[in-house]
C-alpha positions as CSV (number, residue, x, y, z in Angstrom):
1,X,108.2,111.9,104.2
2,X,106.2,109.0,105.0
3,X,102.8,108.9,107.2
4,X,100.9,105.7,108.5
5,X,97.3,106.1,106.9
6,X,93.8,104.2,106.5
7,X,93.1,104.4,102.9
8,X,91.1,101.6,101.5
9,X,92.6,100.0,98.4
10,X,92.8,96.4,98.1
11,X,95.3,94.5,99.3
12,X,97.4,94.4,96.3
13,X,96.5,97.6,95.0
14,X,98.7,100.7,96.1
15,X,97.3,104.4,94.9
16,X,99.2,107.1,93.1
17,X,98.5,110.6,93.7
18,X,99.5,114.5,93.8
19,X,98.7,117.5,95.8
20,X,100.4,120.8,96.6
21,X,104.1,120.1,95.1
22,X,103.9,116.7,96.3
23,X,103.3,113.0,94.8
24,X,101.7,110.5,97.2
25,X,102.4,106.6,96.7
26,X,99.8,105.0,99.1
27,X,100.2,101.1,100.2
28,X,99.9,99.4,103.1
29,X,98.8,102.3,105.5
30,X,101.5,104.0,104.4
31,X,101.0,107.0,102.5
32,X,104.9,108.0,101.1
33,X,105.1,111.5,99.9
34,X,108.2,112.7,97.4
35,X,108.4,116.1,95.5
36,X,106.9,116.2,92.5
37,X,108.1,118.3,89.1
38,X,107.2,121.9,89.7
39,X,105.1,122.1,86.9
40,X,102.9,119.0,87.2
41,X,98.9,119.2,87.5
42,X,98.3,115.8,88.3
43,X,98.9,112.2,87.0
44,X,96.4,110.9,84.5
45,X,96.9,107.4,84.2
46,X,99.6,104.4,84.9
47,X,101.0,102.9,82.1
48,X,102.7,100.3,83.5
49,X,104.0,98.8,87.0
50,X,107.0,96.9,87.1
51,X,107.9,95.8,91.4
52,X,108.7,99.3,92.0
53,X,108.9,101.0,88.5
54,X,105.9,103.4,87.3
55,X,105.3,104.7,83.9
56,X,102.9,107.4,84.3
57,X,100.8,109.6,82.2
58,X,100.9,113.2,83.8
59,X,99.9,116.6,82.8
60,X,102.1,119.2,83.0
61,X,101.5,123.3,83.0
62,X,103.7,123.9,79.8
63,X,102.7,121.0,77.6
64,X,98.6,120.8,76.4
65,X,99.2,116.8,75.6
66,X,100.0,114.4,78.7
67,X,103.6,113.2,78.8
68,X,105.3,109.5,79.9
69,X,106.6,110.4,83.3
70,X,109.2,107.9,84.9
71,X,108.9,106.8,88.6
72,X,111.5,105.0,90.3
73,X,110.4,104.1,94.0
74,X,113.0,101.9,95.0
75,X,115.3,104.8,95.9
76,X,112.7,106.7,97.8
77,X,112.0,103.9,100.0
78,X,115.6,103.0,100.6
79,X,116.2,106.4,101.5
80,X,113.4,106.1,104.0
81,X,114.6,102.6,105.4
82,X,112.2,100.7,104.3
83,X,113.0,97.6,102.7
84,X,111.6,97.9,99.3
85,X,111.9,94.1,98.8
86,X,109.3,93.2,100.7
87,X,107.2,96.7,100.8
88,X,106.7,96.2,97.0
89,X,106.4,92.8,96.4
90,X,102.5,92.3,97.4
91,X,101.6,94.9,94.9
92,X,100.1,93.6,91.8
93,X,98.8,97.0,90.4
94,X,98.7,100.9,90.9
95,X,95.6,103.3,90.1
96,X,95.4,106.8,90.1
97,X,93.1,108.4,92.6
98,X,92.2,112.1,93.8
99,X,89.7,113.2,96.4
């Protein structure tokens, strides 16, 4: 699913969120949503950002400790038809936000 938005971030910044069973990935007024695991609470922090590949603290129900969670957006977009080439390319870094 993917919605047109006006979230302020910088222009190279895109923002990583989750709410009600989904994960958002905001860029661009684009806010791209994707099923999250079942058991996630929310993302903690982003480890790394490599032109469409996220490492990702999250927390998860089962486990007290946060876990390395693997995001591969490349995929998702395709699926969507959006050319993840040049979607991703301005992005120089990802933070975690939640309202």
């Amino acid at each position: 699913m993917t919605e047109r938005n006006n979230t302020l971030s910088s222009n190279h910044e895109a923002v990583l969120s989750s709410a009600d069973g989904f994960t958002a990935f905001s860029y661009g007024g684009y806010n791209i949503r994707f099923r999250a695991p079942y058991s996630l609470e929310r993302y903690v922090d982003v480890l790394r950002w490599d032109d469409g590949y996220l490492v990702v603290l999250a927390k998860y129900r089962h486990n007290a400790e946060s876990e390395e969670e693997y995001i591969d957006l490349k995929p998702i977009l395709e699926g969507l038809y959006i050319d993840s080439a040049s979607f991703l390319k301005p992005i120089k870094s990802v933070r975690i936000a939640y309202a």
